[in-house]
N, CA, C and O atoms as a MOPAC input file, in Angstrom:
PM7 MOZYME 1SCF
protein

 N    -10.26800 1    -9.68300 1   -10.17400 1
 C     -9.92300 1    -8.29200 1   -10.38200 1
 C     -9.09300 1    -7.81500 1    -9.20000 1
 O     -9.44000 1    -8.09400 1    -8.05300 1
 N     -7.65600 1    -6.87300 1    -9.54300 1
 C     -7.12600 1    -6.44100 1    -8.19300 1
 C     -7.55900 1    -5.01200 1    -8.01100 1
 O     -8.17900 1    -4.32900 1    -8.82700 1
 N     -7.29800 1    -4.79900 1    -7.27500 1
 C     -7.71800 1    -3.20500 1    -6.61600 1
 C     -6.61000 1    -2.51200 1    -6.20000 1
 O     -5.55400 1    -3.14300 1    -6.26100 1
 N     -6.57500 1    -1.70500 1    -5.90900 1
 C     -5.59500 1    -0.97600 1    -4.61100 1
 C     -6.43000 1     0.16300 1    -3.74100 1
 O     -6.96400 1     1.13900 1    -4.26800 1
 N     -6.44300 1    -0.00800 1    -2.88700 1
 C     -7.15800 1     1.42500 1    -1.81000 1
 C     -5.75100 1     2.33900 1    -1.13900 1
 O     -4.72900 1     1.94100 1    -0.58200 1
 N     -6.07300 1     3.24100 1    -1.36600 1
 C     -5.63400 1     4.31800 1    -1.03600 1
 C     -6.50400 1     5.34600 1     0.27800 1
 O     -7.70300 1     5.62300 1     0.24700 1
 N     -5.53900 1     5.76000 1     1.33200 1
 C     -5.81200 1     6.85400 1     2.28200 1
 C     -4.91900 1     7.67800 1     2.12800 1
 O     -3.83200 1     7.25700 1     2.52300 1
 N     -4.90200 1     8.95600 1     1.61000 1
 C     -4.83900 1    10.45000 1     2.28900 1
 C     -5.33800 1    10.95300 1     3.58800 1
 O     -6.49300 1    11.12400 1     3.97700 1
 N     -4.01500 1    11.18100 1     4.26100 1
 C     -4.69700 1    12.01700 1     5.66200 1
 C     -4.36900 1    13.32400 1     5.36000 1
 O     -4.60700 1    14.01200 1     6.35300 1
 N     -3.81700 1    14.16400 1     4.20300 1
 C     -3.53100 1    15.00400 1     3.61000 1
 C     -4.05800 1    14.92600 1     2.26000 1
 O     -3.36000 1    14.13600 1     1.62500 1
 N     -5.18500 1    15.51000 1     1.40700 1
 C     -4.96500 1    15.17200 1     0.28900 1
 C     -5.13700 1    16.08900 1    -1.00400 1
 O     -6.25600 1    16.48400 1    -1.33100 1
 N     -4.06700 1    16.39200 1    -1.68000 1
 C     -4.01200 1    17.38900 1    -3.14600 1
 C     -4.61500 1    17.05900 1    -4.08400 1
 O     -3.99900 1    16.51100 1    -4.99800 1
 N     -5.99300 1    17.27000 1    -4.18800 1
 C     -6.62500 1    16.85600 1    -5.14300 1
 C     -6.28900 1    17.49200 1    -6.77600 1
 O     -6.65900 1    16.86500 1    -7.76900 1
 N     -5.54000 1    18.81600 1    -6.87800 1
 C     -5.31600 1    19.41800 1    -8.01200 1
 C     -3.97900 1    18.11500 1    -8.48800 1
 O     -3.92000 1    17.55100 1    -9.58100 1
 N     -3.19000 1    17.94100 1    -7.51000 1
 C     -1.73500 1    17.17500 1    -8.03300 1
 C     -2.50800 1    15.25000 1    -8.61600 1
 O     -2.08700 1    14.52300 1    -9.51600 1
 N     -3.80800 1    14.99000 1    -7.55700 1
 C     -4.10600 1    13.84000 1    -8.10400 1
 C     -4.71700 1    14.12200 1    -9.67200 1
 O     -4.16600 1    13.56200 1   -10.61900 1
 N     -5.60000 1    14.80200 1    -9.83800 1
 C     -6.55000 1    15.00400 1   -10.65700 1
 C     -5.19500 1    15.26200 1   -11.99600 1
 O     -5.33700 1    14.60200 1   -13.02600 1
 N     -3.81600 1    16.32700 1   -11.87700 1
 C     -2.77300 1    16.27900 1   -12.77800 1
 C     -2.01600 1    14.70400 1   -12.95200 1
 O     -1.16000 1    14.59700 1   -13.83100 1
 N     -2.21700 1    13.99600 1   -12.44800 1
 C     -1.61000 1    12.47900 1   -12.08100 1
 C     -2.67800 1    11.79200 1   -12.94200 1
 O     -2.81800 1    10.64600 1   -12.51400 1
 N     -3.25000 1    11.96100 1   -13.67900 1
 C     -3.90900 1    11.06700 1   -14.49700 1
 C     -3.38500 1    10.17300 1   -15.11400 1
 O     -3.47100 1     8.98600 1   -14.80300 1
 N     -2.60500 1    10.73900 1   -16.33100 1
 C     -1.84700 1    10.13800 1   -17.53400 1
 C     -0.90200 1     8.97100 1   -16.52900 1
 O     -0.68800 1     7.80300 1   -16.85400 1
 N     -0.59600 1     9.40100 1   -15.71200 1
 C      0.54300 1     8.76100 1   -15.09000 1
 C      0.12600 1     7.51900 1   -14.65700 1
 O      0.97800 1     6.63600 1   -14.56200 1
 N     -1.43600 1     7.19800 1   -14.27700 1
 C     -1.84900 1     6.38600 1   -13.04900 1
 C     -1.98200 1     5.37200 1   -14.48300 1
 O     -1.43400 1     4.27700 1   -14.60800 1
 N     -2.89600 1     6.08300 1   -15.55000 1
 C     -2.95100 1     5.42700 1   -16.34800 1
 C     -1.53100 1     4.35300 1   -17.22200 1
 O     -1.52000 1     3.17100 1   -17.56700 1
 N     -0.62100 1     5.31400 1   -17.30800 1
 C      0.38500 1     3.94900 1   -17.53100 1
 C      0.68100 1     3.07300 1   -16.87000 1
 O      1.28000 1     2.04200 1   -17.17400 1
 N      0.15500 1     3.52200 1   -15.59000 1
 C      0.66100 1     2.11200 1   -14.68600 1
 C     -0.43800 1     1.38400 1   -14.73400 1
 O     -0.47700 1     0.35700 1   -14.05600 1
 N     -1.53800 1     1.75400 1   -15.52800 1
 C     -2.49800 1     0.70700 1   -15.25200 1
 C     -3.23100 1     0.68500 1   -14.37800 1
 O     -3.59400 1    -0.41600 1   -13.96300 1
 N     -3.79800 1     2.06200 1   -13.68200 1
 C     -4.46600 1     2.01200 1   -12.78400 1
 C     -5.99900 1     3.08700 1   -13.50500 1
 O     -5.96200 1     3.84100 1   -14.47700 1
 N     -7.40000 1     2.71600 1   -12.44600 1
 C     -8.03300 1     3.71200 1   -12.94300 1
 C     -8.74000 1     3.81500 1   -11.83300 1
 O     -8.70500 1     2.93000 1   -10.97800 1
 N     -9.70700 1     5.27000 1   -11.66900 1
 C    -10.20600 1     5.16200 1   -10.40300 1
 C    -11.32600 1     4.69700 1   -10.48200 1
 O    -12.00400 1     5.16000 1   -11.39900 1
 N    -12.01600 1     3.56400 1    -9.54300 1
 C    -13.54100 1     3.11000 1    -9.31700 1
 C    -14.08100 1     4.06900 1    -8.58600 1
 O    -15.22000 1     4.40200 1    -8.91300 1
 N    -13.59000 1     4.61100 1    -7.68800 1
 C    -14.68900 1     5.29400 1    -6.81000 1
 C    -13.81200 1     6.40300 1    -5.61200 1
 O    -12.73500 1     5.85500 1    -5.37500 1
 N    -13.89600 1     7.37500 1    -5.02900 1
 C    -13.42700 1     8.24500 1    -4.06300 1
 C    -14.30500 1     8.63900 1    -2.85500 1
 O    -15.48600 1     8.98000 1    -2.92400 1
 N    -13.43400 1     8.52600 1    -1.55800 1
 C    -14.40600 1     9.31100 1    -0.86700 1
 C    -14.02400 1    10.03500 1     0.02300 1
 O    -12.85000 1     9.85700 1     0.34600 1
 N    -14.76500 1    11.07100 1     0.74800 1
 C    -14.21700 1    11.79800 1     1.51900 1
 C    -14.76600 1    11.80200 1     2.77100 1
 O    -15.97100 1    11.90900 1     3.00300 1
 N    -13.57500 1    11.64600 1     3.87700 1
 C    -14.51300 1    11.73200 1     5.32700 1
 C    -15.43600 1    12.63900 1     5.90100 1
 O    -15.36600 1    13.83200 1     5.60400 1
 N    -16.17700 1    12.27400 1     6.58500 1
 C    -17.55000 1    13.17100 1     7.05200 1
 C    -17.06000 1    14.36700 1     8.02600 1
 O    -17.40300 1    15.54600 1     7.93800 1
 N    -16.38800 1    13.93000 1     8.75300 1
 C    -15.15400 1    14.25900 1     9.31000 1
 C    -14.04200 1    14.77000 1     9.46900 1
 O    -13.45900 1    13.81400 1     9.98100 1
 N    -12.98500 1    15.91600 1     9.38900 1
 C    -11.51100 1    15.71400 1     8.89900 1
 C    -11.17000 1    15.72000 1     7.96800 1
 O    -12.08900 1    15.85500 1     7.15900 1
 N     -9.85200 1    15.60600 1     7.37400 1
 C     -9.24900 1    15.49400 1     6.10700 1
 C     -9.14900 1    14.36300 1     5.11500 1
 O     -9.01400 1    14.57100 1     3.91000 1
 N     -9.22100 1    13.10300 1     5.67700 1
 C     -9.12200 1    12.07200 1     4.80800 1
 C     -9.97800 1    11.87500 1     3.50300 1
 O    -11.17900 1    12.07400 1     3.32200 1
 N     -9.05700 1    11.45100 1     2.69800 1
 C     -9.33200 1    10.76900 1     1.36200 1
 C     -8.72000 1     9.18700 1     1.05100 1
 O     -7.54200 1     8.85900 1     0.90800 1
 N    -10.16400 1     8.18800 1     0.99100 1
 C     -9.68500 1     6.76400 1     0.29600 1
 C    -10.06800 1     7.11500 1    -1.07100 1
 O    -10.91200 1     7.86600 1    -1.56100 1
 N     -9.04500 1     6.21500 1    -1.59000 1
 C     -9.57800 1     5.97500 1    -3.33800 1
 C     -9.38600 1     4.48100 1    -3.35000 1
 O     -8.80600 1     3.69700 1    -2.59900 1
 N    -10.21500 1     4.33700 1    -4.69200 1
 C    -10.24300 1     3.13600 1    -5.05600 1
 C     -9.84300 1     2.55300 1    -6.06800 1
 O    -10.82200 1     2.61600 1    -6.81100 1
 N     -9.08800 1     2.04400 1    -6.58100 1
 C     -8.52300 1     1.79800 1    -8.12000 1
 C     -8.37300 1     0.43400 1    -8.56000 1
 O     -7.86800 1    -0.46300 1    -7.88500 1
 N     -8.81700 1     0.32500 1    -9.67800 1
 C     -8.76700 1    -1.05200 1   -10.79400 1
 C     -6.99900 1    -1.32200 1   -10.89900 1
 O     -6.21500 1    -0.37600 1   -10.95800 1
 N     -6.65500 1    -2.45200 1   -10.90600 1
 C     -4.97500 1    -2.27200 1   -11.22600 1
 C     -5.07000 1    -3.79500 1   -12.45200 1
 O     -5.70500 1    -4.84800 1   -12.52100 1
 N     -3.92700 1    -3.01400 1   -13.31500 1
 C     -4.33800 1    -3.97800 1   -14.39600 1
 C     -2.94100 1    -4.86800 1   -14.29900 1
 O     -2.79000 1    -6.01800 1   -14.71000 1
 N     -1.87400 1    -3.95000 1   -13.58400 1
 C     -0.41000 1    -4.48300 1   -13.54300 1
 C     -0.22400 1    -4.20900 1   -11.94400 1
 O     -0.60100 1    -3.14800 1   -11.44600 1
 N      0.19700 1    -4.92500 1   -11.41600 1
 C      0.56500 1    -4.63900 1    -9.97800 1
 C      1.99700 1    -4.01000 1   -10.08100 1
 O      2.32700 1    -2.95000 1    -9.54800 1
 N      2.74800 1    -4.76400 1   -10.79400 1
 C      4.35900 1    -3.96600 1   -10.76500 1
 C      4.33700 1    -2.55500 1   -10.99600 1
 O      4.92200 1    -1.81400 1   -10.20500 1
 N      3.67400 1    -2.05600 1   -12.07900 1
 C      3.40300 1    -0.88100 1   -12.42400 1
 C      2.75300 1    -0.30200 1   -11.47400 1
 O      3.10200 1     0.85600 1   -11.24700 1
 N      1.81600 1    -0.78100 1   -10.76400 1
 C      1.13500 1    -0.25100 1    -9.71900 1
 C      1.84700 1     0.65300 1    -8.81700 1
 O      1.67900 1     1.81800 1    -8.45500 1
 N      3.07400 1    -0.67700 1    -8.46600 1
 C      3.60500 1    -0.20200 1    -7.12600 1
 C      4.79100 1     0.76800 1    -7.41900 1
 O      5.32200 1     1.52500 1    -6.60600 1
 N      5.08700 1     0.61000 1    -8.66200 1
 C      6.08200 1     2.06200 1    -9.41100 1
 C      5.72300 1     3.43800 1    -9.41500 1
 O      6.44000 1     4.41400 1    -9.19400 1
 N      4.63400 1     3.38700 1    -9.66800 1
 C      3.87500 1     4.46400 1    -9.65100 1
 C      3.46500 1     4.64800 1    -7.79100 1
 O      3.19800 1     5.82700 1    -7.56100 1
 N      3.40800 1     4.09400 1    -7.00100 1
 C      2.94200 1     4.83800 1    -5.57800 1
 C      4.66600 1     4.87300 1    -5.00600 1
 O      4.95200 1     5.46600 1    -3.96500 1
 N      5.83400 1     4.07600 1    -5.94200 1
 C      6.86500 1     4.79000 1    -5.29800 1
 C      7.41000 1     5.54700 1    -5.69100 1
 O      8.23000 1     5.99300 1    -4.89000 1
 N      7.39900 1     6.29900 1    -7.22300 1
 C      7.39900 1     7.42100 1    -7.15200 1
 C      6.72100 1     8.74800 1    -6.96900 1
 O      7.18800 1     9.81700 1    -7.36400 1
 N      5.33300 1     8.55800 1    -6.20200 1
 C      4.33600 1     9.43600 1    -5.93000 1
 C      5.01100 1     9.54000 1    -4.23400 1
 O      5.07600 1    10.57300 1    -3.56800 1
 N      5.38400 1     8.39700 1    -3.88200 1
 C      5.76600 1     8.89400 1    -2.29200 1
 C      7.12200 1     9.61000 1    -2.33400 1
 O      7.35400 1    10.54600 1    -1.56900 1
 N      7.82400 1     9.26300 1    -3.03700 1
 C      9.17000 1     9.96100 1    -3.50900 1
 C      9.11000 1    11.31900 1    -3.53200 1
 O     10.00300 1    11.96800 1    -2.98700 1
 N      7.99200 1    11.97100 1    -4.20100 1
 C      7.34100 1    13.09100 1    -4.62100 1
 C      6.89600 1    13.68100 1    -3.56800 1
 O      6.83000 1    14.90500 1    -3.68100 1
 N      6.61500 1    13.31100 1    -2.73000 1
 C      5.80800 1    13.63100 1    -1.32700 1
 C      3.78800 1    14.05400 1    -1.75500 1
 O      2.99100 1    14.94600 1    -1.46500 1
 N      3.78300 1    13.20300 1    -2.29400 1
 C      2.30800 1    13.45700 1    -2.46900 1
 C      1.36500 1    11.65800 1    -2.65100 1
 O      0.28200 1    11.48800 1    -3.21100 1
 N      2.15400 1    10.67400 1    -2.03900 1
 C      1.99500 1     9.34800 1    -1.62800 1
 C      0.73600 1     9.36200 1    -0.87000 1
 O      0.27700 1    10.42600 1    -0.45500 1
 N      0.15600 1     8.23400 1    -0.66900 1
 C     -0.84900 1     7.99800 1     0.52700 1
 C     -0.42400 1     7.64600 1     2.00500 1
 O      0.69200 1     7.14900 1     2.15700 1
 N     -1.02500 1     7.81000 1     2.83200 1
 C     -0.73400 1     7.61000 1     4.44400 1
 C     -0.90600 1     6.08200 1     4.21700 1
 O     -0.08600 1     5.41500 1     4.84900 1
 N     -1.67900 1     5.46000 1     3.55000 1
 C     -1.60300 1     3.56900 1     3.39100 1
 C     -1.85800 1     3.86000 1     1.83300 1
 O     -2.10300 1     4.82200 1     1.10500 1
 N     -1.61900 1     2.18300 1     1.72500 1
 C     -2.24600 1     1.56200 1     0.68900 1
 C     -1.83800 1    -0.20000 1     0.62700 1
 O     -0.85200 1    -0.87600 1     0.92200 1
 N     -3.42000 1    -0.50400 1    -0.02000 1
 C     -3.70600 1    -2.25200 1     0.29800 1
 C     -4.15100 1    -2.33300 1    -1.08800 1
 O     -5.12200 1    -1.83100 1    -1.65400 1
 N     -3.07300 1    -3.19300 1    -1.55700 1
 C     -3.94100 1    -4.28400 1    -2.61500 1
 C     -4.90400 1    -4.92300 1    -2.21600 1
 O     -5.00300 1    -5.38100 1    -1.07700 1
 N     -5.84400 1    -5.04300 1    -3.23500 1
 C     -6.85600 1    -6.27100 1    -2.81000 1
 C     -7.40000 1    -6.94500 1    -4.02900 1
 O     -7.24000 1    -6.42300 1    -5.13300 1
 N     -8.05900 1    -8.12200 1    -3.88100 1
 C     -8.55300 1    -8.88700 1    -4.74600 1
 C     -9.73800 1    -9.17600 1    -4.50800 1
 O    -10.03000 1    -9.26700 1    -3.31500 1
 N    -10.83800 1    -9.42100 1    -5.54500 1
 C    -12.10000 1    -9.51800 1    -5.26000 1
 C    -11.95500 1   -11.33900 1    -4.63400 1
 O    -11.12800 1   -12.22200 1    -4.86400 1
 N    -13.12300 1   -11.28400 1    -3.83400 1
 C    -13.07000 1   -12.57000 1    -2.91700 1
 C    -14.15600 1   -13.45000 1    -3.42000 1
 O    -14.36000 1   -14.54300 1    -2.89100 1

């Protein structure tokens, strides 16, 4: 299974939460969110079913200016 994690050091939760449909064509869905104890940050966690699509979708979200401060594919080990 791949993943992608996501950090917000800024994060619009109304513009993510409107970004649904979108994440979904690329094939993404969210497993899990969290928020620091701390500060502003937001990781997410997402299922990716297409990586190409994946990464279409976080370049036009950074395009947009509402991108993550990172993001890491990952694969279960």
């Amino acid at each position: 299974m791949n993943q992608l994690l996501l950090r917000y050091d800024s994060f619009d939760s109304d513009h993510f939460e409107g970004d649904a449909e979108n994440r979904a064509n690329a094939g993404l869905s969210v497993l899990q969110r969290w928020e620091a104890a701390e500060g502003s940050a937001v990781w997410i966690l997402l299922s990716v079913n297409d990586t190409e699509k994946a990464n279409g979708w976080l370049s036009q979200d950074k395009a947009l200016g509402h991108g993550p401060s990172e993001a890491h594919f990952l694969r279960t080990a």
